[in-house]
C-alpha positions as a LaTeX table, in Angstrom:
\begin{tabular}{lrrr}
\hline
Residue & $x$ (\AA) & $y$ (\AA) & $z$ (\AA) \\
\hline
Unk1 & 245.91 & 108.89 & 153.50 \\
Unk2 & 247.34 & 106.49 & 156.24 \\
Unk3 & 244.60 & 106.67 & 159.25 \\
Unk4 & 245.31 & 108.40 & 162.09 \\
Unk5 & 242.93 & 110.17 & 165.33 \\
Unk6 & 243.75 & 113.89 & 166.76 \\
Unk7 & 242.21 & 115.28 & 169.70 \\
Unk8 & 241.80 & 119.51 & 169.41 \\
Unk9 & 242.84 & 121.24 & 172.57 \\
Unk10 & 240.69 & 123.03 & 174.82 \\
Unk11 & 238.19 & 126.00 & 174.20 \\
Unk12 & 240.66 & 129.33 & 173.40 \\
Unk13 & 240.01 & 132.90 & 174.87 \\
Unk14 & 242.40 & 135.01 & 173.32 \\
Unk15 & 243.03 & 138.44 & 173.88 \\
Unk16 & 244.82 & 140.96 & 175.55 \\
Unk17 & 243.05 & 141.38 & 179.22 \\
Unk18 & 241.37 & 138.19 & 178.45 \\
Unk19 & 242.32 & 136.95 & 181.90 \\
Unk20 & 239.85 & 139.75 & 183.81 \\
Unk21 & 236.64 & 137.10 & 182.20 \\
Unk22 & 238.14 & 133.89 & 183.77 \\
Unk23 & 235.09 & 134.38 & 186.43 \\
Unk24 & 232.23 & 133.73 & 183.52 \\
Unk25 & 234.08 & 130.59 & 182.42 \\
Unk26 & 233.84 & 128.63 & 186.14 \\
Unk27 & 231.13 & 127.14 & 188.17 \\
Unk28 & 229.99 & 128.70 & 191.30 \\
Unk29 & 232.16 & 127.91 & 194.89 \\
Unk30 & 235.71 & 127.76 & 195.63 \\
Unk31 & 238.59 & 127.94 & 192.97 \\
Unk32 & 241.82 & 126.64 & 193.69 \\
Unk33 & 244.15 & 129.26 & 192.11 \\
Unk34 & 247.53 & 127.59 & 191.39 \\
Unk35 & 250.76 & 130.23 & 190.96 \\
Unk36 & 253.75 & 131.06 & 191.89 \\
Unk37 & 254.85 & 133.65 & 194.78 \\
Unk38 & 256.59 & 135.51 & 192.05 \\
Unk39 & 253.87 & 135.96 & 190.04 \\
Unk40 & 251.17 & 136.76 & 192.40 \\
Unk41 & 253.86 & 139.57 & 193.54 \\
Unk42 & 254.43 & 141.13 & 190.29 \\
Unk43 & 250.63 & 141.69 & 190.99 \\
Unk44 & 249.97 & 140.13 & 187.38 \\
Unk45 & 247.00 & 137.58 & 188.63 \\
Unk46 & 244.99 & 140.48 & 190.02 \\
Unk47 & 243.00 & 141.40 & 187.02 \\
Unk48 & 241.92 & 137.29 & 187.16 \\
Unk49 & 241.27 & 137.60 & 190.88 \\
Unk50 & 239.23 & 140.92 & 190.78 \\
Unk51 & 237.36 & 139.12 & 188.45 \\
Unk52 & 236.58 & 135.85 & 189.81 \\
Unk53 & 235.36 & 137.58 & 193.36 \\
Unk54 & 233.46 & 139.97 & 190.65 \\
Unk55 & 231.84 & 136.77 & 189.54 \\
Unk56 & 231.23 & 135.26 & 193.37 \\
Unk57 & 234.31 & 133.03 & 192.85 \\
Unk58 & 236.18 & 132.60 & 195.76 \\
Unk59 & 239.71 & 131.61 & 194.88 \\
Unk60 & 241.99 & 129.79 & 197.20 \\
Unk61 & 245.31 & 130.96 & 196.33 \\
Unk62 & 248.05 & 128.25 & 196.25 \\
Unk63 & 251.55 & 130.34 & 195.33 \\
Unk64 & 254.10 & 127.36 & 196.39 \\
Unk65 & 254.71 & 125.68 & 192.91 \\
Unk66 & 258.67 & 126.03 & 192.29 \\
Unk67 & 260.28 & 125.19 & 188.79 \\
Unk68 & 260.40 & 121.87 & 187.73 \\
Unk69 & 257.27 & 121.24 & 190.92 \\
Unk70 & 257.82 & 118.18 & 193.33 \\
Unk71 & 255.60 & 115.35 & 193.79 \\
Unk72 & 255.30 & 117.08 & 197.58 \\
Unk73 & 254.49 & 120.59 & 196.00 \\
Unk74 & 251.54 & 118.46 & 193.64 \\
Unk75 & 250.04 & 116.87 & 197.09 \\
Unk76 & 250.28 & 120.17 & 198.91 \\
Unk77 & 248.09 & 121.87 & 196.00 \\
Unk78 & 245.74 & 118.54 & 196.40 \\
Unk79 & 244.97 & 119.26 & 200.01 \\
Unk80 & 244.49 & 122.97 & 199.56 \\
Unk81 & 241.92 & 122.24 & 197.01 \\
Unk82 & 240.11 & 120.43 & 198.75 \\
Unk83 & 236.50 & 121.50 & 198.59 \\
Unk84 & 236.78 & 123.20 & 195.66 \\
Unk85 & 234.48 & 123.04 & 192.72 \\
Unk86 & 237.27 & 124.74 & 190.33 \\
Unk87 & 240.53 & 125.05 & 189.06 \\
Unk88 & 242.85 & 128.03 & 187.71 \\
Unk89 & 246.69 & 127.05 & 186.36 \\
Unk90 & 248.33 & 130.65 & 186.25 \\
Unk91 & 251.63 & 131.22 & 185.49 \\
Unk92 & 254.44 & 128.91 & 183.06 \\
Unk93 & 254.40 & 125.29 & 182.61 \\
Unk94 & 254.89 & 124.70 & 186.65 \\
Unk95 & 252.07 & 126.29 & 187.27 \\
Unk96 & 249.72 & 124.30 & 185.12 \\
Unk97 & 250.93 & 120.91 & 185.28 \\
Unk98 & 250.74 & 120.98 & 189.60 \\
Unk99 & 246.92 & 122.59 & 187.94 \\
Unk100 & 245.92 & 119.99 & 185.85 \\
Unk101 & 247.15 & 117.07 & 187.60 \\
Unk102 & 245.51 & 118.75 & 191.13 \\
Unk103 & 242.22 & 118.67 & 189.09 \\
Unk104 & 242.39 & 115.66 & 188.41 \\
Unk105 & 243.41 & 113.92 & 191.55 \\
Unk106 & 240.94 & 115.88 & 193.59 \\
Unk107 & 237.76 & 115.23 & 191.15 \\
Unk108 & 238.91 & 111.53 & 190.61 \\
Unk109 & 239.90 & 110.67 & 194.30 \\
Unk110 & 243.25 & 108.49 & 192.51 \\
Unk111 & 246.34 & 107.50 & 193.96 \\
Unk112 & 248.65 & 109.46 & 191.66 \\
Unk113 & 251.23 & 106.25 & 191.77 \\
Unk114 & 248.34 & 104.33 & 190.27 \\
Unk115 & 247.96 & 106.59 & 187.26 \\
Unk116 & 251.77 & 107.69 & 185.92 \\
Unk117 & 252.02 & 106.86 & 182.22 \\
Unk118 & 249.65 & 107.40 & 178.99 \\
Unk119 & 246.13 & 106.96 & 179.66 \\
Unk120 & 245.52 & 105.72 & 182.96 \\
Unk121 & 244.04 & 108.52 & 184.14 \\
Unk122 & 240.47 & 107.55 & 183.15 \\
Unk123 & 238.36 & 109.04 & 186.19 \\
Unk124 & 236.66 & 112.82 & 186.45 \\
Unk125 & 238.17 & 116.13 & 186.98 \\
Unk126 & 237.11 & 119.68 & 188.17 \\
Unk127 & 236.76 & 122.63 & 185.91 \\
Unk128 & 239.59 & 123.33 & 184.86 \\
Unk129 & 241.27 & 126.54 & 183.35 \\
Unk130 & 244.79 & 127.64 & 182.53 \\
Unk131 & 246.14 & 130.94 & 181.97 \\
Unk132 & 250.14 & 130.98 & 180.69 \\
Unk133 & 252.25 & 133.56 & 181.25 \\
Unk134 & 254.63 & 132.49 & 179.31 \\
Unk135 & 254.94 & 132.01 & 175.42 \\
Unk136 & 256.38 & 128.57 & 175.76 \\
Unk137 & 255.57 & 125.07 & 177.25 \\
Unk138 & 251.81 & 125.06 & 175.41 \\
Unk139 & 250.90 & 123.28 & 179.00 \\
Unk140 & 247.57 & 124.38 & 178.36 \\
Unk141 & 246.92 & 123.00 & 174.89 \\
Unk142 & 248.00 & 119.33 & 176.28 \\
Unk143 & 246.75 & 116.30 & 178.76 \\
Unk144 & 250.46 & 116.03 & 180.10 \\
Unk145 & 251.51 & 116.72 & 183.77 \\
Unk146 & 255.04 & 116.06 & 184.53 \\
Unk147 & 256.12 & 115.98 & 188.42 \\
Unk148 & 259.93 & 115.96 & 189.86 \\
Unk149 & 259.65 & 112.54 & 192.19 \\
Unk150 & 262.77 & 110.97 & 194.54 \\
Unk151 & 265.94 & 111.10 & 192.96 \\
Unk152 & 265.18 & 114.32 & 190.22 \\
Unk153 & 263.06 & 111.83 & 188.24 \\
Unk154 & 260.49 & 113.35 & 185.98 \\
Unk155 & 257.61 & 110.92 & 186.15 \\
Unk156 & 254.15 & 112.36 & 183.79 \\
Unk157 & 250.47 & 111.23 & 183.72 \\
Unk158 & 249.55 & 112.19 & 180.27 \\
Unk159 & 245.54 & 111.07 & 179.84 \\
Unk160 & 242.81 & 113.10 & 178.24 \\
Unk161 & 241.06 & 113.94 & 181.45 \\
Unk162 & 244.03 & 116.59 & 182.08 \\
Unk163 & 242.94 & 118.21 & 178.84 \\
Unk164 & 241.63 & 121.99 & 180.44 \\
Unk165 & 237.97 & 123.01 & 179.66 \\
Unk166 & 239.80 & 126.35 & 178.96 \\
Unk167 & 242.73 & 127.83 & 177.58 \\
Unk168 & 242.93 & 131.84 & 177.88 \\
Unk169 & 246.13 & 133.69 & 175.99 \\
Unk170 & 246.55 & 137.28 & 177.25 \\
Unk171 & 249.14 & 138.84 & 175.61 \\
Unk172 & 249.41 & 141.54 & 178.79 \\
Unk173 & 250.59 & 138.93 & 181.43 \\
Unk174 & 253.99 & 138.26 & 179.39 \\
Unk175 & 254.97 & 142.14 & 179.03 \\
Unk176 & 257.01 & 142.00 & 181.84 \\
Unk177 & 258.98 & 138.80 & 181.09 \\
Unk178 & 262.64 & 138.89 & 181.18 \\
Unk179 & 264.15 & 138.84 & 178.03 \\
Unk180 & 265.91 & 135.61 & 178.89 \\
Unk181 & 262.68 & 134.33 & 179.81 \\
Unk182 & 261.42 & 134.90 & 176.86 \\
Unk183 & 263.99 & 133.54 & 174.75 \\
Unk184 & 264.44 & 130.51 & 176.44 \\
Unk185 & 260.56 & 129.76 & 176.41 \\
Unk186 & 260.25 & 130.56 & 172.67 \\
Unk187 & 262.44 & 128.09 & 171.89 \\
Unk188 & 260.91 & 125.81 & 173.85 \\
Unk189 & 257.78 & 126.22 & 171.86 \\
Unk190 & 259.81 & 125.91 & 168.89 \\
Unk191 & 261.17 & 122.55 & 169.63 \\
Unk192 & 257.51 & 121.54 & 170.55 \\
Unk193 & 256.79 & 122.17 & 166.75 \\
Unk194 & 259.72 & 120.55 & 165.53 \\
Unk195 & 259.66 & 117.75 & 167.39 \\
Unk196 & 256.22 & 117.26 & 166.85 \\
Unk197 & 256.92 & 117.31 & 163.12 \\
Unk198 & 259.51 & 114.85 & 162.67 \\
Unk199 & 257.65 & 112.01 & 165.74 \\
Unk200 & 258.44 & 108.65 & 164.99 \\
Unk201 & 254.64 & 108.01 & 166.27 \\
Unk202 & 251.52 & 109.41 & 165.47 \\
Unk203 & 253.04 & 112.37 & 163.60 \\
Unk204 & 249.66 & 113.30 & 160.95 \\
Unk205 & 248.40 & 115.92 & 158.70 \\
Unk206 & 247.08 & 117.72 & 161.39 \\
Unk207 & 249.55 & 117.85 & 164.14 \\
Unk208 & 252.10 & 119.07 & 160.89 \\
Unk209 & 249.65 & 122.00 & 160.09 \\
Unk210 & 249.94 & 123.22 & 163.43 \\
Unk211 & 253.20 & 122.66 & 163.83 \\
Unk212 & 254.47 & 124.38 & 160.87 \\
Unk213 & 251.93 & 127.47 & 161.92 \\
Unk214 & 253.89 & 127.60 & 165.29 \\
Unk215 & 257.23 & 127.59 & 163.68 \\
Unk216 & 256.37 & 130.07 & 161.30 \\
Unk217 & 254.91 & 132.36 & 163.83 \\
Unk218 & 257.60 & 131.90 & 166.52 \\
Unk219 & 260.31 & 132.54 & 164.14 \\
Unk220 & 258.92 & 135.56 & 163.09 \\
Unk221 & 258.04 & 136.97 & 166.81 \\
Unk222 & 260.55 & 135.33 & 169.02 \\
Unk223 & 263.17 & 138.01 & 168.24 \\
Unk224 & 261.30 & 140.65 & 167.97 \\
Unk225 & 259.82 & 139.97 & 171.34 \\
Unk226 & 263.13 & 139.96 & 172.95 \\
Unk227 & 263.74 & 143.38 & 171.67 \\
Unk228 & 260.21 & 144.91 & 172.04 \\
Unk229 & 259.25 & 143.25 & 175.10 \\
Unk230 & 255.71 & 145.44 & 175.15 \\
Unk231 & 254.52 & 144.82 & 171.46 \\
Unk232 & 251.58 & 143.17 & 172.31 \\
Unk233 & 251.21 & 141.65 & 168.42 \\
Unk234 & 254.53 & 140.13 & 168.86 \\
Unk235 & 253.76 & 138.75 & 172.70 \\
Unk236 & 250.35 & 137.81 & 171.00 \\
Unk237 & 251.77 & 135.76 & 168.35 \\
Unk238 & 253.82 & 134.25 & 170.29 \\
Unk239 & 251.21 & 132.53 & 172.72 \\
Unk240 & 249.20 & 131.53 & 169.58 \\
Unk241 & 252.20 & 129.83 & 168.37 \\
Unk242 & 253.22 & 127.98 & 171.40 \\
Unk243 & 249.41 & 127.25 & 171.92 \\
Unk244 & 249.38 & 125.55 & 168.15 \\
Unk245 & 252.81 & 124.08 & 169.30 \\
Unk246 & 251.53 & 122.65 & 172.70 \\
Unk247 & 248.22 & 121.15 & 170.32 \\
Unk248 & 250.65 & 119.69 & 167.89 \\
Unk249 & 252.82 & 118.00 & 170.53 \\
Unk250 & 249.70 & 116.50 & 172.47 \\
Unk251 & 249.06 & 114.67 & 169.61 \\
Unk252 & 252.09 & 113.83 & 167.66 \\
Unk253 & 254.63 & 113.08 & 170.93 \\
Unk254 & 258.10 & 115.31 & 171.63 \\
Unk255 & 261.45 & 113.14 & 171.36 \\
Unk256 & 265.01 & 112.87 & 171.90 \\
Unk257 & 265.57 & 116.41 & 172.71 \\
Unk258 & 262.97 & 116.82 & 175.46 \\
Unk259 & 264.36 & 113.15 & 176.53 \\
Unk260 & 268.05 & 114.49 & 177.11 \\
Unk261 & 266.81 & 118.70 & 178.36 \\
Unk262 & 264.77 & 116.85 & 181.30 \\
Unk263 & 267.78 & 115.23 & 183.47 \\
Unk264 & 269.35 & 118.70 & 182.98 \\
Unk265 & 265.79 & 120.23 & 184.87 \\
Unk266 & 265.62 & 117.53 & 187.23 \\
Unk267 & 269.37 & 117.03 & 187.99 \\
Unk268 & 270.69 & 120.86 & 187.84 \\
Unk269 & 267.35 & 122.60 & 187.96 \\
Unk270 & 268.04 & 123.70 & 184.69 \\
Unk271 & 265.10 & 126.15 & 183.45 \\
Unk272 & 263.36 & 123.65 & 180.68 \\
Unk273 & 263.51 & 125.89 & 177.94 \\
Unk274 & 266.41 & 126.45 & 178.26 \\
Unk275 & 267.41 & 122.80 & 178.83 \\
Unk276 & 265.50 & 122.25 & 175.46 \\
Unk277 & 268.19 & 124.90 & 174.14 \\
Unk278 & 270.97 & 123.72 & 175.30 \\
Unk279 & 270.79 & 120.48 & 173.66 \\
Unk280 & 268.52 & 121.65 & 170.75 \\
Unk281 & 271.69 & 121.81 & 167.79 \\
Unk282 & 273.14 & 118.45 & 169.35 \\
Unk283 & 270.33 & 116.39 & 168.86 \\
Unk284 & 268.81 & 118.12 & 165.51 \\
Unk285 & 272.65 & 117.00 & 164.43 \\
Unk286 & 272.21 & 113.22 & 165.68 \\
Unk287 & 269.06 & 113.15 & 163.54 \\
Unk288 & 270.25 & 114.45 & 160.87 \\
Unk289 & 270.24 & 111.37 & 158.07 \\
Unk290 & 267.11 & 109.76 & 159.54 \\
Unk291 & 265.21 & 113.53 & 159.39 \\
Unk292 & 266.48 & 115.08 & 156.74 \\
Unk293 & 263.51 & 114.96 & 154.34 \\
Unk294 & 261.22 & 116.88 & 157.18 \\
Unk295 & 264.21 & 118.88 & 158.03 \\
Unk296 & 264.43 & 120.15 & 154.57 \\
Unk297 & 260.63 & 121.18 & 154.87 \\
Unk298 & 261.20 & 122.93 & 157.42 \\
Unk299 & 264.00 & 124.72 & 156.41 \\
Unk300 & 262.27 & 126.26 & 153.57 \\
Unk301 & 259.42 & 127.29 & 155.36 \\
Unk302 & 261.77 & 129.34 & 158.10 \\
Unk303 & 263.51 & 130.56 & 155.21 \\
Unk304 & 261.96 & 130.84 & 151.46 \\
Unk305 & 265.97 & 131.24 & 150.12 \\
Unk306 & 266.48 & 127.77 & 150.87 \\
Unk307 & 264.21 & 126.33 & 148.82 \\
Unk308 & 266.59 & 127.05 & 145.71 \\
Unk309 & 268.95 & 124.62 & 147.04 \\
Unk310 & 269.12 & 120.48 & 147.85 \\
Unk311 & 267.50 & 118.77 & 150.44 \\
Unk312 & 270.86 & 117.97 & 152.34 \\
Unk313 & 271.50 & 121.92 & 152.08 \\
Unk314 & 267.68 & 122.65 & 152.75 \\
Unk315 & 268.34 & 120.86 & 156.32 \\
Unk316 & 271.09 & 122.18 & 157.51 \\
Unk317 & 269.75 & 125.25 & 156.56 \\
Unk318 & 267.34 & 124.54 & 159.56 \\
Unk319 & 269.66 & 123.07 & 161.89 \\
Unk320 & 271.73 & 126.77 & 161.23 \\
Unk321 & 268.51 & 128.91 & 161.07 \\
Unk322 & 267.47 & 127.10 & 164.53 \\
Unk323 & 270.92 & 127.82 & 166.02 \\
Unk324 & 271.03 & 131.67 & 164.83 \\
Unk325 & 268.13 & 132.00 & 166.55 \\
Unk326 & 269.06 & 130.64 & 169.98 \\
Unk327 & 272.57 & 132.63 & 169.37 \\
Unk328 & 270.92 & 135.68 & 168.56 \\
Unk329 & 268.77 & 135.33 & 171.67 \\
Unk330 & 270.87 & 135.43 & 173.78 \\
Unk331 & 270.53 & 132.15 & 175.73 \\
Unk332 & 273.41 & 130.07 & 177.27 \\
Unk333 & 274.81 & 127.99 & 175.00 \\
Unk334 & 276.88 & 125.69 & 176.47 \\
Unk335 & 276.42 & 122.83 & 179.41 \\
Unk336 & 279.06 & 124.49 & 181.22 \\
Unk337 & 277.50 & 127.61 & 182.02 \\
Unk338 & 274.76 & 125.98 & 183.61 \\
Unk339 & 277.16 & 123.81 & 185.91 \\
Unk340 & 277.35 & 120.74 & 184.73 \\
Unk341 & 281.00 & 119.27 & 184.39 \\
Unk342 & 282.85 & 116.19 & 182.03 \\
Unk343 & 282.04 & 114.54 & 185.67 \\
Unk344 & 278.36 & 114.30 & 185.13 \\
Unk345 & 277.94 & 113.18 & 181.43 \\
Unk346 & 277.79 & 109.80 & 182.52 \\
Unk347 & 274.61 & 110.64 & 185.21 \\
Unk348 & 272.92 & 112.42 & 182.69 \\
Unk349 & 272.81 & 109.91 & 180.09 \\
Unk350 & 272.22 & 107.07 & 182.33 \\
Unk351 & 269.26 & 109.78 & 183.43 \\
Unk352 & 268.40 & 109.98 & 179.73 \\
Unk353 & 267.93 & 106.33 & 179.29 \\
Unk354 & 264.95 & 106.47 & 181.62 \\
Unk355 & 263.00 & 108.67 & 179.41 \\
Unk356 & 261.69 & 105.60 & 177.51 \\
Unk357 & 258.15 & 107.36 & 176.18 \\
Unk358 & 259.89 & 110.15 & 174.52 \\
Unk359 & 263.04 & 108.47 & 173.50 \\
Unk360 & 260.59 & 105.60 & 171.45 \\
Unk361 & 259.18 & 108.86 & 169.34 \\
Unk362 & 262.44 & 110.17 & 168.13 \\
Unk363 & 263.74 & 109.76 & 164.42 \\
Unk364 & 266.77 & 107.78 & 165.30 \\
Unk365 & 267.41 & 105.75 & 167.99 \\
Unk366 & 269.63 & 107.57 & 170.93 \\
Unk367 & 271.73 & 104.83 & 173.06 \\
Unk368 & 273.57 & 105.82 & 176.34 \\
Unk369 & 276.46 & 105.70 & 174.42 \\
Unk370 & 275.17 & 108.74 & 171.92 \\
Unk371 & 273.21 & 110.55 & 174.65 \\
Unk372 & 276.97 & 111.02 & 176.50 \\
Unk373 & 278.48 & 112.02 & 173.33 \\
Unk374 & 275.88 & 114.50 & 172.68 \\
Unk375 & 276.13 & 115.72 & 176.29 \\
Unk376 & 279.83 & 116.02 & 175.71 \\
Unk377 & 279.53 & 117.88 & 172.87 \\
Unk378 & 277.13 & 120.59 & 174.37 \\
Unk379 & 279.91 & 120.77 & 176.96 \\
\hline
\end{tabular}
């Protein structure tokens, strides 16, 4: 066995209504309670509030955190926390990286321009907990943060201090999702695991456990909770998978398709699951010869049938399997739909080119040259 080091994710409450015991979990004074305005008026926080106050929590709401969240939203959450002894991150992957990085920068007292990058971020935190409502970005299994700054540039700080103390999965607060918010976040979590599975750095036994237990479960669920949007089994496996995802991903680093999906969030404020879609087939296709061996594995674990076949046909069994499912979804499939024109493909893969510490764990390497072509193909 080749050596390798994995870090678990944080402590796991899982449950439905598991959010109503966040108050036992934090220390005693002020909680900064990051969320959206959305959420907080779908009234889906208020079992977690009723129960911090229960507990003698005060929480200080912050509800300004828009998708993809800007380096002014991130400051914004810093000086409302101020004070605090606590953290919440409530809501999707917005939510909780303006959470974790806010935990950070208030307990630590850093310059966040001193600390972008992998493993800067070396001072201490508050206590921190995150609550998704969404069954897709795994934002609380991981030690990422990743901030919008000048010019739609997605800059991250991605140091174990950002790790949560606690991770709580309540199947309840993603009843109400829409069903293209479900989708697109399910596949999200799926590319997690695959992309975690075929890294070009510090993919191990461990991180492929976990990611094949995602993919299994979110292949099995995703559909299903598109369809049944309140069977709580389906919503609950479905948060354990992107959880397993998000662990598997924090160890053994996301790639080419995360590298191109982010200009599309940062440039067109493309949703990024659904970025991740969009450009999901393209890239799995770019891969191919380099990947074809995992691919294969994969294949035959989505679907047993394929094992009977070779590995060539075993892969793009997967690449088609992956596809069905984002077809089947119901999610945009095309660039077009989303606004982007032939006029842009040059932006976005210059934009793509500056994703360095993804691009370095894909497969294959991805040039400008192949990141327009793919764009142009997605068109």
């Amino acid at each position: 066995m080749k050596p390798f080091e994995f870090t678990y994710g944080p402590k796991l409450i899982a449950g439905a209504g598991a959010a109503a015991g966040l108050g036992a979990l934090l220390p005693a004074g002020r909680c900064l309670f990051v969320s959206d305005s959305q959420i907080l008026a779908l009234g889906l926080a208020e079992p977690a509030l009723h129960g911090l106050r229960e507990a003698g929590i005060e929480p200080v709401l912050f509800d300004s955190v828009e998708a993809d969240p800007s380096r002014a939203t991130l400051m914004a959450a810093v000086a409302a926390g101020e004070g605090c002894a606590s953290v919440v991150g409530f809501g999707g992957g917005s939510p909780m990286d303006v959470a974790k990085l806010a935990a950070y920068l208030i307990g630590s007292g850093d310059d966040v321009d001193a600390i972008w990058g992998v493993g800067l971020a070396t001072g201490p935190r508050l206590t921190l907990a995150l609550v998704p409502t969404t069954a897709g970005t795994g934002s609380e299994a991981t030690p990422i943060s990743v901030i919008t700054v000048e010019g739609g540039r997605k800059l991250a700080v991605n140091s174990p201090p950002l790790l949560a103390d606690f991770a709580v999965l309540d199947a309840e607060l993603t009843v109400g999702l829409p069903r293209e918010v479900t989708a697109a976040t399910g596949i999200d979590a799926m590319v997690h695991a695959t992309e975690a599975y075929t890294s070009a750095h510090k993919k191990n036994p461990v991180s492929d456990l976990l990611a094949r237990d995602a993919l299994r479960l979110l292949s099995a669920n995703l559909l299903r909770a598109c369809e049944a949007p309140g069977d709580l089994d389906a919503r609950g496996a479905m948060l354990l998978g992107a959880h397993l995802a998000g662990v598997a991903f924090a160890n053994a680093p996301v790639a080419g398709v995360h590298a191109l999906a982010y200009p599309l969030g940062g440039l067109f404020h493309v949703p990024h699951g659904l970025s991740n879609a969009l450009m999901l087939t393209q890239v799995l296709g770019h891969n191919m010869q380099a990947a074809m061996g995992l691919y294969a594995e994969l294949g035959s674990l989505l679907d047993p049938a394929l094992g009977e076949l070779g590995v060539q046909a075993q892969a793009r069994g997967f690449v088609e399997h992956m596809a069905g499912i984002c077809r089947n979804a119901g999610v945009p499939r095309r660039l077009s739909e989303v606004g982007v024109t032939a006029a842009d493909l040059d932006r976005l893969a210059c934009e793509a080119m500056k994703q360095e510490r993804l691009l370095v764990n894909n497969p294959c390497p991805i040039s400008e040259a192949d990141a327009r072509r793919l764009y142009e193909a997605a068109l």
